[in-house]
MDAnalysis code that builds the backbone (N, CA, C; Angstrom):
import MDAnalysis as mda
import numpy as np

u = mda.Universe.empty(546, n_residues=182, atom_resindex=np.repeat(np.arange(182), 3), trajectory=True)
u.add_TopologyAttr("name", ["N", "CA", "C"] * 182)
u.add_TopologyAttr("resid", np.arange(1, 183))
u.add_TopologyAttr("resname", ["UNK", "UNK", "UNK", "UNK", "UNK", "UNK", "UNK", "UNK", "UNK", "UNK", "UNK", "UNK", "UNK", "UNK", "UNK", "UNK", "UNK", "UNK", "UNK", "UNK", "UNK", "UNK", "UNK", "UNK", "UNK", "UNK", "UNK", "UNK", "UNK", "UNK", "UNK", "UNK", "UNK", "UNK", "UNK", "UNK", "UNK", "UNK", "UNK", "UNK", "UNK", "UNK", "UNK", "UNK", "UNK", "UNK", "UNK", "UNK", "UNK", "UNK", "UNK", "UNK", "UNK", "UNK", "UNK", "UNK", "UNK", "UNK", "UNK", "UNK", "UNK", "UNK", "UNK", "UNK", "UNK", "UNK", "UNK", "UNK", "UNK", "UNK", "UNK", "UNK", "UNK", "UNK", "UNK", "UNK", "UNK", "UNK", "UNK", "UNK", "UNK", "UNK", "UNK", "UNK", "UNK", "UNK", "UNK", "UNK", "UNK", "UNK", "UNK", "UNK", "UNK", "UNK", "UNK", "UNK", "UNK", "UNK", "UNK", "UNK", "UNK", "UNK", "UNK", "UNK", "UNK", "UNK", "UNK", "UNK", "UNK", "UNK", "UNK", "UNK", "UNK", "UNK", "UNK", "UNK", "UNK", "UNK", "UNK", "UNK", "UNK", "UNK", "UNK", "UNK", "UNK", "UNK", "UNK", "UNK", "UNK", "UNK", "UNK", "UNK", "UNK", "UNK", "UNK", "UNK", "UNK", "UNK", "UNK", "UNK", "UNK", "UNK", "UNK", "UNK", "UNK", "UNK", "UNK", "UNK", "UNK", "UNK", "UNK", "UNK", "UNK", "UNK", "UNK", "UNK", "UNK", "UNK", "UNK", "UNK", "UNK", "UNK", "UNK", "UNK", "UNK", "UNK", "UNK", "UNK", "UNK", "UNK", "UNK", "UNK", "UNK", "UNK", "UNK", "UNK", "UNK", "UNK", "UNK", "UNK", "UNK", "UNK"])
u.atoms.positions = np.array([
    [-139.857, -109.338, -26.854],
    [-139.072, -108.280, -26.218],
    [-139.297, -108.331, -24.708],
    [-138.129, -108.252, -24.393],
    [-138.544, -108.214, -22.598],
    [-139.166, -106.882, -22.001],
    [-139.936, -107.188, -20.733],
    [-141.286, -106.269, -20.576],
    [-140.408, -105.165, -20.101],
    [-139.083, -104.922, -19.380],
    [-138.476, -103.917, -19.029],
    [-138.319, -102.970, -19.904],
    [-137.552, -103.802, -21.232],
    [-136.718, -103.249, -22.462],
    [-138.231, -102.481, -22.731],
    [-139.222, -103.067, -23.608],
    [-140.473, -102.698, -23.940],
    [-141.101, -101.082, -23.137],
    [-140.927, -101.590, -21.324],
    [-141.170, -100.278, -20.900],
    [-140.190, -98.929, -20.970],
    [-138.995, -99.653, -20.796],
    [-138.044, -98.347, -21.847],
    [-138.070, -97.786, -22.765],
    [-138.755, -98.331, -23.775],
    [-139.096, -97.903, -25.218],
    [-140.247, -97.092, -25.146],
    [-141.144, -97.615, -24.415],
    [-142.431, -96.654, -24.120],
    [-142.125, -95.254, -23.582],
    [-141.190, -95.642, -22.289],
    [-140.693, -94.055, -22.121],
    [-140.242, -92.929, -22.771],
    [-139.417, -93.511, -23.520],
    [-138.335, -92.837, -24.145],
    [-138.812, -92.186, -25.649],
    [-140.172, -92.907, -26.097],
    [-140.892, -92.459, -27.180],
    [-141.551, -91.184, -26.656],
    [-142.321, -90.960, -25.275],
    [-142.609, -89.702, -24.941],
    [-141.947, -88.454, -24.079],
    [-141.661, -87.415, -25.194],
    [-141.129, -86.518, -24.503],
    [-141.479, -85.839, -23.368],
    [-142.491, -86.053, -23.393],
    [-143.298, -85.397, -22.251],
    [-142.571, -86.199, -20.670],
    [-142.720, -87.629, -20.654],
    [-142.002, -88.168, -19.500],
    [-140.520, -88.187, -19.708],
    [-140.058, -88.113, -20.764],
    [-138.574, -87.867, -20.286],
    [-138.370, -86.682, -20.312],
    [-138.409, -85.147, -20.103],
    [-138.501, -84.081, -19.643],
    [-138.663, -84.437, -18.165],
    [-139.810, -85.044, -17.847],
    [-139.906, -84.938, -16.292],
    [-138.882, -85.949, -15.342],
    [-138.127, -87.270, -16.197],
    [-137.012, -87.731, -15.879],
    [-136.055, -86.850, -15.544],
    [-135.766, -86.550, -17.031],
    [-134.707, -85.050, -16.264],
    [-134.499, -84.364, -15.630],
    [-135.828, -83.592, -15.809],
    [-135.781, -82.786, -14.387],
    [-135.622, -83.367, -13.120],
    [-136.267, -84.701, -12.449],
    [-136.004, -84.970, -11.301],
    [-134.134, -85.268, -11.286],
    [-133.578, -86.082, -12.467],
    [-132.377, -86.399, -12.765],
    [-131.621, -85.383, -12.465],
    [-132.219, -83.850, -12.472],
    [-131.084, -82.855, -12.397],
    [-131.035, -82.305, -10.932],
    [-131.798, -82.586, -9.861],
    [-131.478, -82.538, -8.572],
    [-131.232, -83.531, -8.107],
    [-130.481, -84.569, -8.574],
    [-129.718, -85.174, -7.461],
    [-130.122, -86.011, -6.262],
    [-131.268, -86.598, -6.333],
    [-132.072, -86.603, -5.174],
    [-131.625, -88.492, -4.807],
    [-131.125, -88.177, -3.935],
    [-130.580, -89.692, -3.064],
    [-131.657, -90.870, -3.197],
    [-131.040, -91.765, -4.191],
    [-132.204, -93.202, -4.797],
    [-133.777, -92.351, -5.199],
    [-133.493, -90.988, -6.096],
    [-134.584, -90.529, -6.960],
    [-134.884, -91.422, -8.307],
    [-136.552, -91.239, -8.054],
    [-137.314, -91.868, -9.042],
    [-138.129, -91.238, -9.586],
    [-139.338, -91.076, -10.165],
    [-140.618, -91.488, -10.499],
    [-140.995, -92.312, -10.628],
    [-142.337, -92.961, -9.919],
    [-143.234, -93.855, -9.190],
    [-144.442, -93.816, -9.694],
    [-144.987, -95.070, -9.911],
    [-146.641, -95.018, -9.382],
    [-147.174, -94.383, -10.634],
    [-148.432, -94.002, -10.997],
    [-149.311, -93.858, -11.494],
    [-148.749, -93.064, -12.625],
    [-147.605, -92.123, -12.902],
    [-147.306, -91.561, -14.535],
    [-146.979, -92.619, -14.911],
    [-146.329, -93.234, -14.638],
    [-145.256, -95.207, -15.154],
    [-146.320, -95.719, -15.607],
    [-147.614, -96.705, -14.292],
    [-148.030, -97.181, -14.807],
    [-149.315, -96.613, -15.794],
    [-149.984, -95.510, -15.841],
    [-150.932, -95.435, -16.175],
    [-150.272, -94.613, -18.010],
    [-149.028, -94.681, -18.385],
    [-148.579, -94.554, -19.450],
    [-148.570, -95.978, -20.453],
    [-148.154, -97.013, -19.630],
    [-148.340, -98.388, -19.978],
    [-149.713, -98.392, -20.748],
    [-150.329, -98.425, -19.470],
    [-152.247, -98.773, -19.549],
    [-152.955, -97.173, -20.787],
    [-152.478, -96.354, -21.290],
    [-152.513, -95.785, -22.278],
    [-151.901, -96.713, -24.069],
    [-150.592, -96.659, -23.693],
    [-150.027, -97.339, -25.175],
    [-151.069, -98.633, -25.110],
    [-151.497, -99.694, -24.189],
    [-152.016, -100.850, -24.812],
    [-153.385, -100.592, -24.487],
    [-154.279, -99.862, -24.620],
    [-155.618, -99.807, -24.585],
    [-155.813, -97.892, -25.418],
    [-154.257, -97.860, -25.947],
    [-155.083, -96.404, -27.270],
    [-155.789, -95.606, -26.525],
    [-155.370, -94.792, -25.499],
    [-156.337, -94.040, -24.857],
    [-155.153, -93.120, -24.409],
    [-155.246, -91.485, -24.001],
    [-154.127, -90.425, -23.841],
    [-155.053, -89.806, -22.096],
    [-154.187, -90.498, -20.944],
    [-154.598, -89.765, -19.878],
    [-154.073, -88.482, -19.598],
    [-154.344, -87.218, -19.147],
    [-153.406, -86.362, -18.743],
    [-152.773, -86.815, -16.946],
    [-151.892, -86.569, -16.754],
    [-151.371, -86.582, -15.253],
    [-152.120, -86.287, -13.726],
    [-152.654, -87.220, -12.749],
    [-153.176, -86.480, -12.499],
    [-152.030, -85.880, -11.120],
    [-151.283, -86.955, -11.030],
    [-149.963, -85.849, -10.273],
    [-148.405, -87.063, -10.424],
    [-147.646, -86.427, -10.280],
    [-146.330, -86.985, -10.763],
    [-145.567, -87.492, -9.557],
    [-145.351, -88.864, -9.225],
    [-145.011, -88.993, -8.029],
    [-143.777, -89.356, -8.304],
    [-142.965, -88.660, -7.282],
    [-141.134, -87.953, -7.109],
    [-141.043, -88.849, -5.937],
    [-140.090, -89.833, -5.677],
    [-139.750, -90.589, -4.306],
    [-138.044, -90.495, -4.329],
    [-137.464, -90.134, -3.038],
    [-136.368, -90.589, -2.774],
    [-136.294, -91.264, -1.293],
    [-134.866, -91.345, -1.052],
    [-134.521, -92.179, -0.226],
    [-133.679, -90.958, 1.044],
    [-133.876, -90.439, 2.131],
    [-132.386, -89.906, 2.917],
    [-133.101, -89.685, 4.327],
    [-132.720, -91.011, 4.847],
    [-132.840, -90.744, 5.909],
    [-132.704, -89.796, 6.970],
    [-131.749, -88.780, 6.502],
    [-130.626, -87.805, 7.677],
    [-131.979, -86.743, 7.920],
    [-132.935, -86.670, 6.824],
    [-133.956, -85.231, 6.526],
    [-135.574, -86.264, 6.404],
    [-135.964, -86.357, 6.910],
    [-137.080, -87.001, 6.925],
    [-138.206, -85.708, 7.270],
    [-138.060, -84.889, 6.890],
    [-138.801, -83.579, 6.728],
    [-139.715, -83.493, 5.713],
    [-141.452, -83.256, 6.141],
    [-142.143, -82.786, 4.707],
    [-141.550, -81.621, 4.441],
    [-140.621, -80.124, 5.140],
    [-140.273, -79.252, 4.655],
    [-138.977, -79.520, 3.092],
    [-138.657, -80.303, 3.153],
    [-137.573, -80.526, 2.268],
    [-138.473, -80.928, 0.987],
    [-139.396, -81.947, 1.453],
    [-139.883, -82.284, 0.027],
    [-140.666, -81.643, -0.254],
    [-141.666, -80.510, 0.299],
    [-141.866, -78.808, -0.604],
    [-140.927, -77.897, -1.467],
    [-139.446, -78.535, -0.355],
    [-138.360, -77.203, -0.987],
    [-138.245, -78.247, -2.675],
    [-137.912, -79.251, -2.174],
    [-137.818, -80.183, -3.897],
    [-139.029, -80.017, -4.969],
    [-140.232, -79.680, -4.253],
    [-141.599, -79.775, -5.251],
    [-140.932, -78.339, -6.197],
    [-140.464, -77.519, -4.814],
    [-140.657, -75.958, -5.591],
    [-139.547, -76.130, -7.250],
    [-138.763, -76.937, -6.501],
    [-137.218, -76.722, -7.480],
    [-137.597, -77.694, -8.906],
    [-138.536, -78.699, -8.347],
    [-139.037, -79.013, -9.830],
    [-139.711, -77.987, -10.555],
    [-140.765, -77.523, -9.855],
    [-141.828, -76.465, -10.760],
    [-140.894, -75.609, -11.396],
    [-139.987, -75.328, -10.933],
    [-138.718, -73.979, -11.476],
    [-138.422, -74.661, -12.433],
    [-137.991, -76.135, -12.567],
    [-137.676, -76.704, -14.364],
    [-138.820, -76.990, -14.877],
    [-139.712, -77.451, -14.130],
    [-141.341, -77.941, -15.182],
    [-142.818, -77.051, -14.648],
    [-142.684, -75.950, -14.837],
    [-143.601, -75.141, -14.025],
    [-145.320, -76.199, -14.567],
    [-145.973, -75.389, -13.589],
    [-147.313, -75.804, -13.807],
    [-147.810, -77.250, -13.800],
    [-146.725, -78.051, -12.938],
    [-146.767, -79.712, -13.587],
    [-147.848, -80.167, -11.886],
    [-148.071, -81.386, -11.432],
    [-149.066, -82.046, -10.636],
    [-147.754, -82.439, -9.828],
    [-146.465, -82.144, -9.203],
    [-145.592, -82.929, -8.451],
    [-146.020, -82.832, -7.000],
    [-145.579, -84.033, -7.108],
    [-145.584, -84.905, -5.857],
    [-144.399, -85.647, -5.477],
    [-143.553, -85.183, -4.010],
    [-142.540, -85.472, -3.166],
    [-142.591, -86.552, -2.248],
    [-142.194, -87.560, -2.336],
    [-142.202, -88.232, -1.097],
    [-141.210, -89.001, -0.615],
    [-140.178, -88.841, 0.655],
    [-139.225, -89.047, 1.048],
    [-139.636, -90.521, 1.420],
    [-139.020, -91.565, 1.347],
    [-139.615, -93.149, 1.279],
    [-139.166, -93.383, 3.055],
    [-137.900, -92.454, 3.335],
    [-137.348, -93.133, 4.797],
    [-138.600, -92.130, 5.910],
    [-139.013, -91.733, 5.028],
    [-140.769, -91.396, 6.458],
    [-141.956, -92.143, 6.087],
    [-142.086, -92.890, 4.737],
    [-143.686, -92.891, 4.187],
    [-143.756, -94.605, 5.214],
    [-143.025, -94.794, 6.202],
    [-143.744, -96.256, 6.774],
    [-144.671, -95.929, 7.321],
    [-144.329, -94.747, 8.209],
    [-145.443, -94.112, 9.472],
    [-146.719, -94.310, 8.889],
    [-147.003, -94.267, 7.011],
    [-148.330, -93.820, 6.975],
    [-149.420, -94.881, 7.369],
    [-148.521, -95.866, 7.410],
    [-149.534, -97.583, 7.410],
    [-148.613, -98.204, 8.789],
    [-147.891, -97.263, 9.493],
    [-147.460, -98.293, 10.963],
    [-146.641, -99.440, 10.374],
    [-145.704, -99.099, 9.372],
    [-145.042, -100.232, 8.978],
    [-143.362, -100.334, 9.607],
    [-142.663, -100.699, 9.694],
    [-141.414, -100.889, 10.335],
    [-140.264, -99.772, 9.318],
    [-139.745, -99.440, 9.357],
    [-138.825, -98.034, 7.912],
    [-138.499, -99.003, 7.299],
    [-138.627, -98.092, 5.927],
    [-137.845, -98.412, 4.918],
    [-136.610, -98.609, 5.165],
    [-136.183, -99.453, 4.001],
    [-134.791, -99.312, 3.599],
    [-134.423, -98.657, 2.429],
    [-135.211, -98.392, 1.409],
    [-134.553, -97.589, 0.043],
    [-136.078, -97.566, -0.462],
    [-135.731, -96.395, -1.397],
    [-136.520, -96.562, -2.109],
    [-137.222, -97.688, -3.299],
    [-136.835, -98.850, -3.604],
    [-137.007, -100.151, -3.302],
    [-138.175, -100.495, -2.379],
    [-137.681, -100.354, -1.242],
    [-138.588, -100.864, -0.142],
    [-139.751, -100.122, -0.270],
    [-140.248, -98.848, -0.312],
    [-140.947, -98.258, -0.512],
    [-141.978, -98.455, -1.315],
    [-141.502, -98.662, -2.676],
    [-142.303, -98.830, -3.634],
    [-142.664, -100.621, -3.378],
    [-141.809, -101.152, -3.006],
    [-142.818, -102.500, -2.542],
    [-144.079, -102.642, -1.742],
    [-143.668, -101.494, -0.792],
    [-145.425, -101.453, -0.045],
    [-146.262, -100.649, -0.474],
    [-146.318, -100.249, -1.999],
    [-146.966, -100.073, -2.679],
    [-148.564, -100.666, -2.623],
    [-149.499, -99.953, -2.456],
    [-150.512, -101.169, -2.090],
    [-151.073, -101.991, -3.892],
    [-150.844, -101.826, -4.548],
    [-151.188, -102.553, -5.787],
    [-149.807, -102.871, -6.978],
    [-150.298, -104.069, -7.537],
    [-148.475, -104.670, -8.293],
    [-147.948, -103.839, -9.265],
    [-149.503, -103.349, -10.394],
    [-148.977, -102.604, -11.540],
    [-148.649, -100.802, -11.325],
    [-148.967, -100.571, -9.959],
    [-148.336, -99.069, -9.279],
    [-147.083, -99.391, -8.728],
    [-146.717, -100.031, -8.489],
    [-145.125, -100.461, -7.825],
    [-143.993, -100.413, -8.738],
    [-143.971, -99.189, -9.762],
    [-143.013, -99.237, -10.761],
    [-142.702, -98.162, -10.446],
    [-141.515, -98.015, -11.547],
    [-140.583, -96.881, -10.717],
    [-139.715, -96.525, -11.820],
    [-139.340, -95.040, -12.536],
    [-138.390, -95.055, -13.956],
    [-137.400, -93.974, -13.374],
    [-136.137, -93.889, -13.904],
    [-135.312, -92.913, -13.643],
    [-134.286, -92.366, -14.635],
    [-133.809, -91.459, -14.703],
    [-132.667, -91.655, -15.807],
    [-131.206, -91.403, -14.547],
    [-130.364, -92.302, -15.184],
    [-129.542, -92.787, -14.581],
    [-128.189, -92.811, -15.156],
    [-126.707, -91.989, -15.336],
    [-125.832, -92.202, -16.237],
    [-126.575, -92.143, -17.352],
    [-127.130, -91.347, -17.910],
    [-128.074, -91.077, -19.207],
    [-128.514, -91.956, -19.730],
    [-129.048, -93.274, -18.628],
    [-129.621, -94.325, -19.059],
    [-131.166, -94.303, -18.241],
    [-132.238, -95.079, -19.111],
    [-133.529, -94.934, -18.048],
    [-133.404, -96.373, -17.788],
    [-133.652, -96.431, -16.148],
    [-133.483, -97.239, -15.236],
    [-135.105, -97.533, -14.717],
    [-135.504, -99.166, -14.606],
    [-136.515, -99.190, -14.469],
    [-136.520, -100.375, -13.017],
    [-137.526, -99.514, -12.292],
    [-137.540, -100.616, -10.656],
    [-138.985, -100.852, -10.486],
    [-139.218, -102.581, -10.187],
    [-140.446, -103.226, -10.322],
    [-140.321, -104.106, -8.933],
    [-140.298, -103.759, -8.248],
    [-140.188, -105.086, -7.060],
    [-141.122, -106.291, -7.666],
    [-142.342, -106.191, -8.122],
    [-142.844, -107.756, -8.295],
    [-143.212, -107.763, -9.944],
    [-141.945, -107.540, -10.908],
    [-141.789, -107.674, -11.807],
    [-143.163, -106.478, -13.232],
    [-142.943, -106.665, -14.466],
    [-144.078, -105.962, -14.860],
    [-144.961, -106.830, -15.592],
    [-145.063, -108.019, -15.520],
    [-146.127, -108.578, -16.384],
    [-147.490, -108.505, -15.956],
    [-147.670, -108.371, -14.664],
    [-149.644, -107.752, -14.487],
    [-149.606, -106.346, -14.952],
    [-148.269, -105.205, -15.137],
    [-148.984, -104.053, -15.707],
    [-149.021, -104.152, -17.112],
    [-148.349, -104.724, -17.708],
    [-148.280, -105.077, -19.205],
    [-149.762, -106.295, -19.440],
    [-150.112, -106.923, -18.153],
    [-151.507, -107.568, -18.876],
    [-152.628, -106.898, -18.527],
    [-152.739, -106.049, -17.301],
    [-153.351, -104.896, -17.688],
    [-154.233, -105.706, -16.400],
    [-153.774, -105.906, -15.196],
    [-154.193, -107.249, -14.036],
    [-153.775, -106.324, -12.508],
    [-154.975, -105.687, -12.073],
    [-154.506, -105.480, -10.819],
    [-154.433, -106.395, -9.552],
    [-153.687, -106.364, -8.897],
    [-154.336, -107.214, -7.821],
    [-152.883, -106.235, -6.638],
    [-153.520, -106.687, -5.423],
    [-152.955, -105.887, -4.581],
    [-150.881, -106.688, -3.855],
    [-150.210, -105.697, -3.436],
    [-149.142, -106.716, -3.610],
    [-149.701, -107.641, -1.972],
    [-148.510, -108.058, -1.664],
    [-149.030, -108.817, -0.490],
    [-148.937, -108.192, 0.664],
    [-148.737, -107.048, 0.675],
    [-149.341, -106.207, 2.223],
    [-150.423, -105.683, 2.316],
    [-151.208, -105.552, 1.143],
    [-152.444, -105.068, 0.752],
    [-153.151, -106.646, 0.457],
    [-152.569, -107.493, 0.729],
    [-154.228, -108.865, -0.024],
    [-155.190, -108.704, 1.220],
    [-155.798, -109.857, 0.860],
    [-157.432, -110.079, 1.889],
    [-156.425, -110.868, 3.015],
    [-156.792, -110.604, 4.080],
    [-156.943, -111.128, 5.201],
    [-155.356, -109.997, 6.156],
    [-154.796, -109.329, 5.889],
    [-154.019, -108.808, 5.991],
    [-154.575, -107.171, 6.712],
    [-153.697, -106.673, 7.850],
    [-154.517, -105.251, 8.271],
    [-154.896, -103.995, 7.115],
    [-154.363, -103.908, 6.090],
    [-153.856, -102.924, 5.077],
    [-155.325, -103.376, 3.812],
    [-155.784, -104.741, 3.869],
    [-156.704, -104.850, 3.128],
    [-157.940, -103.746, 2.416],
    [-158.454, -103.345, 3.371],
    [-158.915, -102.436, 3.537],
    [-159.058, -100.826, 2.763],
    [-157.590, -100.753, 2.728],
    [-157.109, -99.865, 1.710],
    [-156.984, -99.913, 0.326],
    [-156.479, -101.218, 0.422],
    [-156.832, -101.856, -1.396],
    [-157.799, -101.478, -1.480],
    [-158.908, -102.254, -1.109],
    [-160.117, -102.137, -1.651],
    [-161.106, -100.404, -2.128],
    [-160.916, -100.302, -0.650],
    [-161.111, -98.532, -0.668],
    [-160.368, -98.192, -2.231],
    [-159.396, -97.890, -2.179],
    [-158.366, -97.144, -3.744],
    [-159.027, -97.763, -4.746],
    [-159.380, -98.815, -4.802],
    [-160.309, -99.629, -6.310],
    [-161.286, -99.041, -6.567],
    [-162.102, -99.093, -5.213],
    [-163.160, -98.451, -5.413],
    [-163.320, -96.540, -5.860],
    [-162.062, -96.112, -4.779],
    [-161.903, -94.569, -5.426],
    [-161.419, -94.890, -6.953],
    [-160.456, -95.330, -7.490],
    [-159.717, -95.254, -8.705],
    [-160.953, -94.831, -10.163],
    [-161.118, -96.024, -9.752],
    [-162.432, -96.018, -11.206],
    [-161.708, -96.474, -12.621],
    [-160.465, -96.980, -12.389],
    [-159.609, -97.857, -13.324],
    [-160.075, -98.262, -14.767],
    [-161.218, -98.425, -14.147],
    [-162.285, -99.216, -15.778],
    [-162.848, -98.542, -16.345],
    [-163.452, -97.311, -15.672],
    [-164.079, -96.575, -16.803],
    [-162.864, -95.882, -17.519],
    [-161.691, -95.810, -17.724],
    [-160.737, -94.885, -18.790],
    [-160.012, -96.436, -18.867],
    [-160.237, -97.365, -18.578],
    [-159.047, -98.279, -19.315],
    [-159.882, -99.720, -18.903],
    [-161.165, -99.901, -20.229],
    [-162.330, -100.952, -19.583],
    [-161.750, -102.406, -19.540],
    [-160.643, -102.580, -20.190],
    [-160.499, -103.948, -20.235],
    [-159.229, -104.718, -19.177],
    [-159.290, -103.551, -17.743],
    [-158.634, -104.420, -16.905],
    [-158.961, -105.413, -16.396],
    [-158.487, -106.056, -15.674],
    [-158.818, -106.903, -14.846],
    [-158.224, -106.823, -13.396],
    [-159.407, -106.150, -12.336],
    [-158.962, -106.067, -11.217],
    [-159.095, -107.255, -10.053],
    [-158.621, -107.650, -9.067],
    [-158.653, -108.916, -8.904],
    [-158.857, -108.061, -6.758],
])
């Protein structure tokens, strides 16, 4: 089965993440996703039998015209109003270069490519009542369960640094021992 199809199936078996599809699905939010760590760390649950709770839900769009953290509070609020009590997290992709001095985005796409690690660089949406899945460097290290950083984050690179730091915060192995971080 192809690893996309496969991660569709994974989604779509828990209600819990497609509720929170929806909800982002029902505001409208210009190249809206969910990103990063519910995606992958749902993966790294089904193939290592282990149930993480959330520890926050990362919401990315794309609109340049509003590059405001005020907007993506007003969006946090309007989720909690469909999913009260949930861990969301907003982040407009046409501001998040500033955080690493990188040149702007172009889409949310771009965004999630400077992702600093491969198997966080995923991305699910529902889309025309279809779930839509975005991987800039494909999913077979999150499906083998293989971190390694993408290439704005490797060794010798200014951003290095940060990889390493997040590995070391993460703690990846003690709730999911049989990765392999690189």
């Amino acid at each position: 089965m192809e690893l996309e199809t496969k991660l569709i199936n994974i989604l779509k078996e828990d209600s819990y993440i497609i509720k929170i599809l929806q909800a982002v699905e029902k505001l409208h939010l210009k190249d809206g996703w969910v990103a990063a760590g519910l995606i992958r760390n749902k993966v790294w649950d089904v193939l290592y039998d282990t149930d993480t709770p959330p520890n926050d839900i990362d919401v990315i769009y794309f609109d340049s015209k509003d590059i405001s953290r005020a907007t993506e509070k007003i969006i946090e609020a309007q989720l909690e109003k469909l999913m009260p009590e949930q861990p969301w997290s907003v982040k407009n992709q046409a501001r998040m270069h500033q955080k690493n001095n990188n040149p702007p985005y172009r889409s949310s796409f771009d965004g999630v490519a400077h992702f600093p690690e491969i198997p966080t660089a995923v991305a699910a949406r529902i889309h025309q009542h279809e779930v839509e899945i975005m991987a800039p460097y494909g999913l077979e290290d999150l499906f083998q369960g293989i971190v390694k950083p993408t290439h704005y984050y490797q060794e010798g690179t200014e951003l290095s640094a940060i990889y390493k730091e997040r590995m070391q915060k993460k703690k990846w192995q003690t709730i999911w021992s049989d990765l392999v971080i690189e």
